[in-house]
C-alpha positions as CSV (number, residue, x, y, z in Angstrom):
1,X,-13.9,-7.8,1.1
2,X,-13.8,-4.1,1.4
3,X,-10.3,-4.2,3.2
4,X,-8.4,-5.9,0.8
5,X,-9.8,-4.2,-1.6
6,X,-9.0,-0.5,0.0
7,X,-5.3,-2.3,0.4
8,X,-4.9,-3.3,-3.2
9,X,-6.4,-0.4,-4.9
10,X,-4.2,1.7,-2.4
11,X,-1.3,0.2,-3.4
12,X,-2.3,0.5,-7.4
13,X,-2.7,3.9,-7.0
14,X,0.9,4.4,-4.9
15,X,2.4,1.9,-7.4
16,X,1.9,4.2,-10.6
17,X,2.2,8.1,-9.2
18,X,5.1,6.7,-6.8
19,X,4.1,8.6,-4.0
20,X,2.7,7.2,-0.2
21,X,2.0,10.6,0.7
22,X,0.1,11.1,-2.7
23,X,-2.1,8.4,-1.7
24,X,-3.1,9.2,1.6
25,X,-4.2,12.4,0.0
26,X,-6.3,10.2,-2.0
27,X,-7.6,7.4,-0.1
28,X,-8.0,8.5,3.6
29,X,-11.2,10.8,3.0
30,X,-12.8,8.3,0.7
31,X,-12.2,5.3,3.1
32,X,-12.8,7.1,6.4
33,X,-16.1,8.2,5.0
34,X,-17.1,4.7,3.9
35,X,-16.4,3.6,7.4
36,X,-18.4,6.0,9.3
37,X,-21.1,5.9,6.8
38,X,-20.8,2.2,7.1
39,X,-20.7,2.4,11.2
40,X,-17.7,-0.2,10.8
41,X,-14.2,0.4,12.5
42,X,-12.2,3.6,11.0
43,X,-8.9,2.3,12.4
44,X,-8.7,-0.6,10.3
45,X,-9.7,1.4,7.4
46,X,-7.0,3.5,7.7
47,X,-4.4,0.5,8.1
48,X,-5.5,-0.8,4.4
49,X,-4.8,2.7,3.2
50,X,-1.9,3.3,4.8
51,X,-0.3,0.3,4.5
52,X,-1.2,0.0,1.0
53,X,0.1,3.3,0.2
54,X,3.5,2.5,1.3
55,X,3.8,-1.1,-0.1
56,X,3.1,0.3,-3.6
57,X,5.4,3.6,-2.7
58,X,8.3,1.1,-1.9
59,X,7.7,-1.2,-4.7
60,X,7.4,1.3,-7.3
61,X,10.4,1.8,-9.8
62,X,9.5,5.6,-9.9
63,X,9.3,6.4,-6.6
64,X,12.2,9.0,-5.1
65,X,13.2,6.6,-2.1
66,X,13.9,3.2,-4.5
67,X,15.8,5.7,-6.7
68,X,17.6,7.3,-4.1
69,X,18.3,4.0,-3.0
70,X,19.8,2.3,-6.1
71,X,21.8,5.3,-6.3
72,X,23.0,5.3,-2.5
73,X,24.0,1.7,-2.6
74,X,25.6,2.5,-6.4
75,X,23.5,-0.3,-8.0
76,X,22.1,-0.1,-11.3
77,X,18.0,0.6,-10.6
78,X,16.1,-1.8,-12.5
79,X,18.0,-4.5,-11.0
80,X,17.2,-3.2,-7.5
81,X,13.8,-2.9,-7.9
82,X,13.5,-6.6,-9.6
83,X,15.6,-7.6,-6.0
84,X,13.1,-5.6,-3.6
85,X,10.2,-6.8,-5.4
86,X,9.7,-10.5,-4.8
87,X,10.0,-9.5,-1.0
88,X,7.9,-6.5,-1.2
89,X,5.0,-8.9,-3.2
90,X,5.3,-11.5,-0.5
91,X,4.2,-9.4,2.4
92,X,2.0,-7.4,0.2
93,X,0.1,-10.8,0.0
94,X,0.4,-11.7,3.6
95,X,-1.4,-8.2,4.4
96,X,-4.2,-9.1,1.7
97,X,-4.7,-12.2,3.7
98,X,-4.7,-10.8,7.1
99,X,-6.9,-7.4,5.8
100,X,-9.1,-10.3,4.2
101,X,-9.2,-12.2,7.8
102,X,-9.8,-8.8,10.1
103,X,-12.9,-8.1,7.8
104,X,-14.7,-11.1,8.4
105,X,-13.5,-11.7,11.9
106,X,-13.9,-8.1,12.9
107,X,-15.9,-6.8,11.1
C-alpha cells in the first residue's frame, strides 16, 4: 500500500504548488528514508515520487509548462487543461495500479 500511496500524495502535493521539482524537494528524503529504514527497495520508492511528482506537475492548471503550453499552441488555458486531463487521469490510474501490483509482488 505504501507505493500508491507515496504516488498519490506525490502527485497531491505537485497538483497544488505546480511544481515536479518542488516535490522531489519534498518527497525524495522522506520516502528514501522510509525505504532504508524499512530495508525494502529505494528504487521503487523513488519511481512513486518521481512519477507522482510529474503526473500532478503536468496536470496541474498552475504549473509554468501547461501555461506555457496553452499559450504556445494559442488556446485558451482552462480548456487545455480540461483536454490534458482525462488522459493525464487515465495513466495516473494505470501507475496506481501497477505501484499497487510492484508492492505486493515485489515487495
Amino acid at each position: 500500500i505504501i507505493l500508491p500511496l507515496l504516488f498519490v500524495i506525490s502527485s497531491f502535493i505537485a497538483f497544488s504548488i505546480g511544481s515536479s521539482w518542488g516535490t522531489f524537494a519534498i518527497m525524495i528524503p522522506l520516502s528514501m528514508e522510509i525505504a532504508l529504514s524499512l530495508s525494502l527497495s529505494p528504487s521503487l520508492f523513488l519511481a512513486a515520487v518521481l512519477s507522482g511528482s510529474v503526473f500532478g506537475d503536468h496536470a496541474s492548471p498552475i504549473s509554468d509548462t501547461t501555461v506555457v503550453s496553452s499559450m504556445a499552441a494559442a488556446t485558451d488555458h482552462i480548456d487545455h487543461v480540461r483536454t490534458q486531463l482525462p488522459y493525464a487521469l487515465f495513466s495516473a490510474g494505470v501507475a496506481t495500479a501497477g505501484f499497487l501490483l510492484a508492492g505486493v509482488i515485489l515487495l
